[in-house]
N, C-alpha and C positions, 0 to 999 in steps of 0.2 A: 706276847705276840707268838712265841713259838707253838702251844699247846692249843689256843683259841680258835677257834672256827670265825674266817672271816669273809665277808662277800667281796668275788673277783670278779674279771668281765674280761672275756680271750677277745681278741678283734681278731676275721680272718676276711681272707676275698667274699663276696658275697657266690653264694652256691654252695660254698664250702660246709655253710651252717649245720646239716643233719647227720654231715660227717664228725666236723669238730663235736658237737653233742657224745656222738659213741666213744670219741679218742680220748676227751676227758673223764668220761665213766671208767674206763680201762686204766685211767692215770690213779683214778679214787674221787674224783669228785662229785659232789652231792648237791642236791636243791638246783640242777640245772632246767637250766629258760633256756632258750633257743628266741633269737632275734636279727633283724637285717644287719648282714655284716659281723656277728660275731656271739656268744654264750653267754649267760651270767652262770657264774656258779659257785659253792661255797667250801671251804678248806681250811686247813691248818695253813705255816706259813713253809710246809716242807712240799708242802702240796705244789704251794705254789712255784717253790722253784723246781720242781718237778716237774712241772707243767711247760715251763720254760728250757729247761735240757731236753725233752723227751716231745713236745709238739710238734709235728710234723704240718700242721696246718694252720695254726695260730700265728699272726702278725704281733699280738702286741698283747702282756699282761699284767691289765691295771686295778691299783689296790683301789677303791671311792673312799677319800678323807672327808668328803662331803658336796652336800648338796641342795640348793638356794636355789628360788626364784630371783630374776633379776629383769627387771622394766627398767635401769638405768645404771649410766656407767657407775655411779657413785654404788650403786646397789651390787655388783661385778666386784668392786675394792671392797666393799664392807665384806661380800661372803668369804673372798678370799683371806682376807686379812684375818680373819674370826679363828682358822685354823692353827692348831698348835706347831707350828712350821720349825720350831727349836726341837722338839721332836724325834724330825727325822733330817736334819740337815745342820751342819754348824757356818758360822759367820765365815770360817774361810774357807767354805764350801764353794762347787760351782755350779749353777743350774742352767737348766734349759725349757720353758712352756713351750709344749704345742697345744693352738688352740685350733677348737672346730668349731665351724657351724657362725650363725649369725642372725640378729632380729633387728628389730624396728633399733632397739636403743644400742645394736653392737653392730655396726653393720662392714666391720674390718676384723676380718680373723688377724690380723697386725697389731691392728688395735688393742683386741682384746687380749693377746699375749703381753703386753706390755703391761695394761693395766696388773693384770696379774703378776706377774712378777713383781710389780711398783709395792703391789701388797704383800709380797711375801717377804722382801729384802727391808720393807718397812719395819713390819713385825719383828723379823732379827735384830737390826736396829736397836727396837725401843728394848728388846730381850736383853744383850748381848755386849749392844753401843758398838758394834761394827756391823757390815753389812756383806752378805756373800757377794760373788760377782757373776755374771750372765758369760756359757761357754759355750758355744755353736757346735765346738768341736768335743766329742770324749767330757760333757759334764758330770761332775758327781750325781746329780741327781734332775732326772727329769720328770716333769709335772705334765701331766695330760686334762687337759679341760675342754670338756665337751656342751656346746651350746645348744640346744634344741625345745620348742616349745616355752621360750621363757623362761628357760630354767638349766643351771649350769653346775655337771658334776665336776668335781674337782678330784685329782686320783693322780696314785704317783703311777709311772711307768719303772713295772720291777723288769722288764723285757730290754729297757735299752733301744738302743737300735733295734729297727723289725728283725722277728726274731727269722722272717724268711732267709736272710742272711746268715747262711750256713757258716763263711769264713773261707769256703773253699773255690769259692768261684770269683775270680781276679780279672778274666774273661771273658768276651761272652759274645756272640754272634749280633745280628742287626736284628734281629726279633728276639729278644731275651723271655723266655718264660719264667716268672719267680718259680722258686725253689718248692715252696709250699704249694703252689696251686699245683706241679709236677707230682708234687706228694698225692694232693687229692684225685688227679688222674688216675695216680697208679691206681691208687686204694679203690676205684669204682671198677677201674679195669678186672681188678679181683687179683692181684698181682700179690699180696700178700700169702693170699693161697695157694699162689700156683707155684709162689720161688720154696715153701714148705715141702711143696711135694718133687722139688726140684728141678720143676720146666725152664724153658729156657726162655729168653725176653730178646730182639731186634729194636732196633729201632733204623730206618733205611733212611730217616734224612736229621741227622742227631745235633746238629747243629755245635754249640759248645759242650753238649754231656748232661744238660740237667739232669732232665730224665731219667738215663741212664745211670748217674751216682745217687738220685731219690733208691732208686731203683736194689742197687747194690747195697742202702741203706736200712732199708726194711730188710732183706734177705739175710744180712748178718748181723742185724738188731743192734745197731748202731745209733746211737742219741744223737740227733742232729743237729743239736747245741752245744757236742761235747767238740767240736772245732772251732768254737767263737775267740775271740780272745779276753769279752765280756762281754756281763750282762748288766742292765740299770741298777739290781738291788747290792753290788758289791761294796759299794759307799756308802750305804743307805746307814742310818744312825741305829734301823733296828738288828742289820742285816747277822745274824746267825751262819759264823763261817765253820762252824764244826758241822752243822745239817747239811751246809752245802757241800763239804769236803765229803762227806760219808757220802750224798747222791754221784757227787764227780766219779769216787773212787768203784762206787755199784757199777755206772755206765761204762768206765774202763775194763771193768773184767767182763762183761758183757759181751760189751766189744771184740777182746781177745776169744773168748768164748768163739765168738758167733764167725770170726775170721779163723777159727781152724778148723770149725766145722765143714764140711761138704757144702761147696756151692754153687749154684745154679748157674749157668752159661749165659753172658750178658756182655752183646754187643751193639757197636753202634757204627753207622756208615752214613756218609756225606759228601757229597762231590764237591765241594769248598773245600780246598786242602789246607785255607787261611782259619776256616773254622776248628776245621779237625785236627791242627796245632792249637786252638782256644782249648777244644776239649781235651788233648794230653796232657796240657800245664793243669787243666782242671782239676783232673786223677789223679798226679802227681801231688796238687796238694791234700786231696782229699786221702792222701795214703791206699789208695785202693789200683796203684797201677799192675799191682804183680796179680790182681784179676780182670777188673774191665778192658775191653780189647776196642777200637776203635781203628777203620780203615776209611781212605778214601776211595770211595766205590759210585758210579752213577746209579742211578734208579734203576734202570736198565737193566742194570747187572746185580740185583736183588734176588738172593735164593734163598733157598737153606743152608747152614753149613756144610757140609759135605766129608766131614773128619769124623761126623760120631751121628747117628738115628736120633733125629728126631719129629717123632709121631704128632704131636700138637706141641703147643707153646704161646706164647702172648708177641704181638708184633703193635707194640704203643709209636705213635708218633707225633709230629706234630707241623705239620709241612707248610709253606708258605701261605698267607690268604689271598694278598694283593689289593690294591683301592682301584689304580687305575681300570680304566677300559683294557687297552692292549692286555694288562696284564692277568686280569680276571679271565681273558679270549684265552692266552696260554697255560693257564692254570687249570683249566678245566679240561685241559689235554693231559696235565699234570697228572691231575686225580686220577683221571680216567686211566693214565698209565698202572698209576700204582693199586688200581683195583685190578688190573690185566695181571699185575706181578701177586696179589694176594688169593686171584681168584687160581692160578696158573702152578705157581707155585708151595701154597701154605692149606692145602685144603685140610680140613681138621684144627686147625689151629685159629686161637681168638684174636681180635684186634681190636686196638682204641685209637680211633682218632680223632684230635683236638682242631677245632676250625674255626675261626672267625667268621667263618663264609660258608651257611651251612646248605647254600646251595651248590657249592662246589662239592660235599661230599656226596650231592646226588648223581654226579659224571662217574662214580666209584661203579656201577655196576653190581653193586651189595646191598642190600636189604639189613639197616640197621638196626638189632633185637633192643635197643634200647637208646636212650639219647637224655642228656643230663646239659641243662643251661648254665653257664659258667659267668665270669667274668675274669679277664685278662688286665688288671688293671679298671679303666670304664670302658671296658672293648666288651660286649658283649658275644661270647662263643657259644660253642654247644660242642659235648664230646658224646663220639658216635660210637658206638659198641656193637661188632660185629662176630657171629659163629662163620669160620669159613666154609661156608658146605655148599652143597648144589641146592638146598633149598632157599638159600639165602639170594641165590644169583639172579637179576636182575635180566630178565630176556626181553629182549624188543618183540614185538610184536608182528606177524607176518605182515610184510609191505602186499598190496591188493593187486594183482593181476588182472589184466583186462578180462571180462567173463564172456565178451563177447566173441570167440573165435570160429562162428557163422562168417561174423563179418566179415574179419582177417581174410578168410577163404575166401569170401567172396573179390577185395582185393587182389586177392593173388588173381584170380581169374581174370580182372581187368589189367593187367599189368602190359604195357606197349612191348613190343619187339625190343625196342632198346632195352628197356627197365630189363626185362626177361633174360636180356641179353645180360645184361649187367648182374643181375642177381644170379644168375650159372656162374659167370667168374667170382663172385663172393663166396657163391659155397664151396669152388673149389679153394679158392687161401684158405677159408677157415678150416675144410677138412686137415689143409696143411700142416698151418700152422697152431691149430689147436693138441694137435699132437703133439706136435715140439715146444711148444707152451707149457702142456701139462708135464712132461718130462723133466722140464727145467723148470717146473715150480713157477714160472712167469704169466703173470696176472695182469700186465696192461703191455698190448704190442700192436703195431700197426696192422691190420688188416689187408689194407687196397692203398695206394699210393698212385691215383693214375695210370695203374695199369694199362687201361682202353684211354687213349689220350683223348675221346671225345669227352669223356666223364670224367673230368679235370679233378680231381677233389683227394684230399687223406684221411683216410677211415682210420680211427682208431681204438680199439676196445678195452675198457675198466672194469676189471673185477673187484669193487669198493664195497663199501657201508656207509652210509650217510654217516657224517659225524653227531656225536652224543647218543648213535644207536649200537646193538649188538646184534650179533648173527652171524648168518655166512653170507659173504658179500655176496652183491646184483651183480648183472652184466649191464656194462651203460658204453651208449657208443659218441664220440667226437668226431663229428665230420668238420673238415672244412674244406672250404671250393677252393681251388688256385686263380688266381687274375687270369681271367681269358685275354686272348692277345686283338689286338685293336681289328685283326679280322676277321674275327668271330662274331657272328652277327649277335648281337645282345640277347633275341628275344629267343635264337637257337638257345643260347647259352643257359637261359631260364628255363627251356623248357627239357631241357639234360638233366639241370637240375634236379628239379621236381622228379622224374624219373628216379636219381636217386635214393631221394626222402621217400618215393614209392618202394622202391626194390628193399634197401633197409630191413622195416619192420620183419617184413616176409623173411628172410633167410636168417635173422639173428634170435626171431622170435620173443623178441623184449614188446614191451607199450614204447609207444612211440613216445613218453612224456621221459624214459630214459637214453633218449636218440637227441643229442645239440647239435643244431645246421649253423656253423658261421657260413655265412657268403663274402666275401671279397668282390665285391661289383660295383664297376664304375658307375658314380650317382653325378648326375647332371648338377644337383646343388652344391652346398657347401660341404657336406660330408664326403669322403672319399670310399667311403663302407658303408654297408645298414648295419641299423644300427645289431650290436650283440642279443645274442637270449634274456630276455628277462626273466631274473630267477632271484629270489633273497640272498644276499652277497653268506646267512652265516651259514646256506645249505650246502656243506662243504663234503667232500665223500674221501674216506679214506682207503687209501689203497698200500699194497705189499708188494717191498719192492728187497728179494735179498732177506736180510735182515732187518729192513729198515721200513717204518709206517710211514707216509707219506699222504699230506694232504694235499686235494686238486682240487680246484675251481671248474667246472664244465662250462661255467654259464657267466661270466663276468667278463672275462677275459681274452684273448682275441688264443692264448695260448694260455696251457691250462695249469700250469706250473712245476712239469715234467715233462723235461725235453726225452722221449722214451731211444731216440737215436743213439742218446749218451749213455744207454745200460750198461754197456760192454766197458767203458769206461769209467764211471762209476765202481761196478765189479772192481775192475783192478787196481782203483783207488783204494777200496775196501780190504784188498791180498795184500795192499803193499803199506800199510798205512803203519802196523802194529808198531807200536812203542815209539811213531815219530811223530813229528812235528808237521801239521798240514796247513797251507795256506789255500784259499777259495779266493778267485779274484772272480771279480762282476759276477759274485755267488748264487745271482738269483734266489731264488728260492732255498740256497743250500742245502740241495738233497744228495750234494755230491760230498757237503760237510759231515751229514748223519752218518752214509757208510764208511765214512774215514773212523767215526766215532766209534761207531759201532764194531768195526775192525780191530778196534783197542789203539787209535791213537791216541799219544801221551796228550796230542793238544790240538787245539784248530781255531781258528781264526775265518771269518770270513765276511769277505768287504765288498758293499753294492754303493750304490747312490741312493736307491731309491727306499725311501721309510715303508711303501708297500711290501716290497719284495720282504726285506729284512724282518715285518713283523709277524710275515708267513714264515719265514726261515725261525723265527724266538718259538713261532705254533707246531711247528715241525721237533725243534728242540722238546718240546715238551713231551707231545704225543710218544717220545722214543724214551721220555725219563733219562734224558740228557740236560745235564746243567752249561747255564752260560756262563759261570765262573771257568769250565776248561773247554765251554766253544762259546768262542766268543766273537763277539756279532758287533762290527764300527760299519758306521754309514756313510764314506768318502768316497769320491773322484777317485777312482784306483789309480790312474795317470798320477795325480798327483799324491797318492798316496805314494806310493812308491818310487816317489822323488824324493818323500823326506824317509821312508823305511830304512831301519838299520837294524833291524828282526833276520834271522834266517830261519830259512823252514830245511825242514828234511823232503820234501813231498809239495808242490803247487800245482793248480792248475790251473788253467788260465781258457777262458771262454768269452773271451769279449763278444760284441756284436758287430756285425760285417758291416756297419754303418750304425754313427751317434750325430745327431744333432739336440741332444739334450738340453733344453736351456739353461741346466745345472751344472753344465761343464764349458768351460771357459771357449773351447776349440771341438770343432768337427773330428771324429774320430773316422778313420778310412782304412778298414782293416789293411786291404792291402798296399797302401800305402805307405800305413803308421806301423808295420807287423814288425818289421826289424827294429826301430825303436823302441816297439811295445815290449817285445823277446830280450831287447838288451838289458831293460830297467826290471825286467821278474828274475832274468837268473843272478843278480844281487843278491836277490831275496831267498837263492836256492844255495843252501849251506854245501860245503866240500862233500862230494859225493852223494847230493841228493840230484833228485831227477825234477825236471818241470815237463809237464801235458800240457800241450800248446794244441786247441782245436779250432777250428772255424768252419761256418756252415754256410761261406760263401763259394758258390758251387763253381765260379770262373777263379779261385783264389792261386798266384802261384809262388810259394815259397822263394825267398832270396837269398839260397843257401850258400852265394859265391861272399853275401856283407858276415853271414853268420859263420862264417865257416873255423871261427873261434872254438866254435861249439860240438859237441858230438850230435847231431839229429841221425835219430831213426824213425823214417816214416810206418806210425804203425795202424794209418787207416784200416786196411785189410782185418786187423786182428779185434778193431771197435766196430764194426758191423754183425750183426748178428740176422737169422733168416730173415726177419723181417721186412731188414732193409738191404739186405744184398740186393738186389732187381732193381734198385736207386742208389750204386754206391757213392752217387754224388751230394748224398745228405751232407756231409762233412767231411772233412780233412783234420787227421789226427799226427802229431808227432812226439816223442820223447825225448827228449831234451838236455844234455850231460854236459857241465864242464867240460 
């Protein structure tokens, strides 16, 4: 056995095939095939366990003791039984078959591991007159039998347990990537080469560390089988423990070698802090903690290191895919994020990313030089290989402007006295406040609010980008009409209107198809509105608010899912937030959640009723490369949640609506009714020396500062208005809120 040249067969993931091919040439193997799922190839028998301490891609390697056609079970017992099974096994041995595959005459992979075994503890038997016994767990020796075409090879397994089972991972997040397929990632990525010449490697969402200890394992030529605690051939009757000692004792100094060599910089980050304790214990056992570096960090906040230059490098990942709908909606915000962080931050530098979902890597905004089909298990993937350069980057393509602007003029010249009227006070806000807009970096603010109270309506303007596109944002306007008062004669009120939708276009100079009219008008039927803009619910446009990307609805909605009143408030949610604890009550959209986040708070929470709102709030989370392991998103009756809260936060804010008759809550809410009640049950939830924002944007609202007087209030309306809406400081009422 030891000097013979004998035919093996590696099993690995399928894809992996043309890799394992070269990894076993490199090992010394000869007469290699290349087939689904794994190599054949031929060796001595150092070879083989060579093959076995040293494959980085190989699941499984089996010796063929033979091989039979079989049309019937009796045929399955006869092939088995035929083999010299005293051989390689004694009577008080223990084994284990696995069987694969199935035909007409075997149609129970059960079955047919039974039979076989029946035939091998037979054969010892009649050999021996005792019989070995069947071990599920840690057997001496297991047998591998493969069914296909009628015909069934019979082979021992000198691998053991898969051999993807490095020994060092005890842990492991809720998407686990095997060890080996991590291996073959790197190895396309071209990681090999790049940790020789000493580049540095990222990974921004590393989950338990695969990856990243593959990683560390090529780089200092580490045997990835030299952590197992076994392998199948150690009980094997022919097993050669002096070849194997001399292979163990090779890979140890190896090892030592290769860990005091110079090595390449290799981290990894993860907003799951429950994961990125999986990946320390993982390091720890894999002996490599006094190199690999692991932090919890959001996507968000993905850069370069910043302690030492570096010019290029590898950024391998392998990010969430999703099944569901909601979730594939957020995940595509996901991607898109993290191509914003590769395109923004790593230009020069390579990337591999591993996807289930190879239509989410097209939200990435990169142009993939290359793309390799995998399998994840039977999950079919594809890993995407990208140069990060400006030639790679993905540009949208110019949105089309009306060509017509004969016509436009010729509008303007029909325009009524009123319209005309109306359009001179639009240009002069905008000259206003496009000024102090552009100073202050503010890209969505109210325009006109009624100004002229005949032309009832709130103008307000979006500097966005459709979502799943790229560029420099539009300008897109939101109008809506206020409820004329009962005497106002209806058909004046329409024809105001229309004045406005006239005047509009003219002074903002957009196509009219980026201008939304909600109306508010009483309808004689059953409706109490006409109805909304019809527009595709996924045409969604994203906008920049601060630090924070924020998605809006123009055309669904009656409001667009940024109250832009709340800037000013938001902001100081965002100054005060760093290192604490933030609660969001009736969070809407949670985009008061993101600047908290994004501010660096430790944590956030934020609590609506409604599953719409919330799964814009999960699409908001994403788009900013904010995880919902540290904001996190429950869908209750705030009333009653914070009947049973025993949470404190450092920081709340509280923005209920100035009237609920939601059929999802038990009781009618009435701001000013319910507000002392309401203020009692949030500052519970406000820890020793934090503050609660208490707003409300009911304009007759008056605080009952003589029930509250427990508390510190500072009213700081004045200080949440910003130009836009001073000339209406009755938008809202704001206070801050103290022990």
């Amino acid at each position: 056995m030891v000097s013979q040249q004998h035919p093996y067969f590696a099993t690995c993931p399928k894809g992996l095939e043309g890799l394992l091919m070269e990894e076993l040439a490199t090992l010394g193997a000869t007469q290699r095939r290349e087939t689904v799922a794994g190599v054949y190839f031929d060796g001595d028998l150092a070879l083989a366990y060579r093959v076995c301490l040293w494959s980085r891609l190989a699941n499984k390697v089996l010796l063929p003791l033979a091989s039979f056609d079989v049309s019937s079970q009796e045929d399955l017992y006869e092939g088995a039984h035929s083999v010299a099974w005293e051989e390689h096994l004694g009577p008080q041995s223990t084994l284990l078959v696995d069987f694969i595959g199935s035909s007409d005459a075997i149609r129970n992979t059960q079955f047919g591991a039974v039979k076989i075994k029946d035939a091998v503890v037979d054969r010892l038997r009649d050999f021996a007159g005792s019989r070995p016994s069947v071990s599920k767990q840690n057997p001496d020796l297991r047998i591998n039998a493969r069914l296909s075409k009628n015909k069934v090879v019979v082979s021992l397994d000198l691998s053991g347990e898969s051999l993807h089972r490095r020994g060092y991972r005890l842990k492991q997040g809720s998407a686990p990537l095997k060890e080996n397929l991590a291996a073959g990632i790197l190895m396309r990525a071209g990681w090999p080469e790049l940790a020789r010449q000493g580049a540095p490697l990222l990974d921004p969402m590393c989950g338990s560390g695969t990856l990243l200890i593959e990683a560390a394992h090529m780089a200092a030529d580490i045997a990835p089988g030299l952590g197992r605690a076994s392998f199948g051939f150690e009980r094997w009757l022919n097993h050669r423990n002096d070849i194997w000692l001399e292979l163990r004792e090779e890979a140890i100094e190896r090892r030592r070698r290769g860990m005091a060599a110079e090595r390449p910089e290799i981290r990894g980050y993860d907003a799951d802090l429950k994961v990125i304790r999986a990946a320390e214990d993982n390091i720890v056992r894999a002996e490599l903690d006094d190199w690999l570096r692991v932090s919890r960090k959001e996507l968000a906040a993905f850069k370069k290191p910043t302690h030492t230059t570096f010019d290029s490098g590898l950024i391998v990942t392998n990010p969430p895919y999703g099944e569901r709908l909601g979730e594939i909606e957020s995940l595509k915000l996901l991607y898109g994020h993290l191509g914003e962080r590769l395109r923004t931050e790593f230009a020069g530098w390579r990337a591999a990313v591993f996807t289930g979902n190879p239509e989410l890597g097209k939200q990435m905004g990169l142009r993939a030089e290359r793309k390799y089909k995998m399998f994840n298990g039977a999950l079919p993937t594809e890993l995407l290989l990208f140069s990060i350069n400006e030639a790679a980057f993905v540009k949208a393509g110019p949105l089309q402007e009306p060509s017509d602007r004969k016509g436009a003029e010729t509008e303007a010249a029909q325009l009524t006295p009123g319209a005309q009227m109306l359009a001179n006070r639009l240009r002069k806000n905008l000259k206003q406040l496009d000024k102090w807009a552009r100073k202050e970096s503010i890209q969505c603010y109210r325009l006109y609010d009624a100004d002229m109270p005949e032309y009832a309506a709130a103008v307000d303007l979006y500097w966005g980008v459709e979502t799943g596109r790229r560029g420099e944002p539009l300008l897109y306007a939101h109008v809506q009409e206020y409820t004329a008062p009962k005497s106002v004669d209806e058909r004046r009120a329409e024809q105001r209107f229309a004045e406005i939708k006239a005047a509009l276009p003219q002074v903002l100079e957009i196509p009219s198809e980026r201008i939304v009219y909600k109306q508010r008008r009483r309808n004689k039927g059953t409706s109490q509105y006409e109805k909304l803009a019809d527009r595709p619910s996924g045409e969604l446009i994203t906008v920049r608010e601060g630090e924070a990307n924020l998605q809006i609805n123009l055309w669904q909605y009656l409001d667009t899912g940024l109250f832009l009143d709340h800037r000013p408030v938001r902001r100081m949610i965002a100054q005060q937030a760093k290192g604490k604890s933030f609660l969001n009550l009736f969070c809407y959209t949670a985009s008061a959640s993101m600047h908290a986040a994004l501010g660096g708070a430790r944590f956030t929470l934020s609590v609506d009723m409604s599953p719409t709102y919330l799964n814009w709030a999960r699409k908001n989370l994403a788009l900013n490369g904010l995880s919902e392991g540290r904001n996190r998103l429950e869908q209750a009756d705030c009333i009653k949640w914070l009947e049973t809260n025993t949470q404190q936060f450092d920081l709340v804010f509280l923005d209920p609506p100035s009237f609920s008759n939601s059929k999802k809550m038990p009781d009618v809410l009435d701001i000013q009714r319910d507000h002392v009640s309401l203020i009692h049950k949030s500052m519970k939830a406000v820890a020793q020396g934090g503050s609660l924002i208490f707003s409300t944007n009911l304009r007759t609202f008056k605080m009952d500062q003589a029930s509250l007087q427990d508390y510190e209030l500072q009213d700081i309306s004045a200080q949440t208005l910003d130009p836009d809406f001073k000339r209406n400081p009755k938008i809202h009422q704001c206070w801050m809120i103290r022990h």
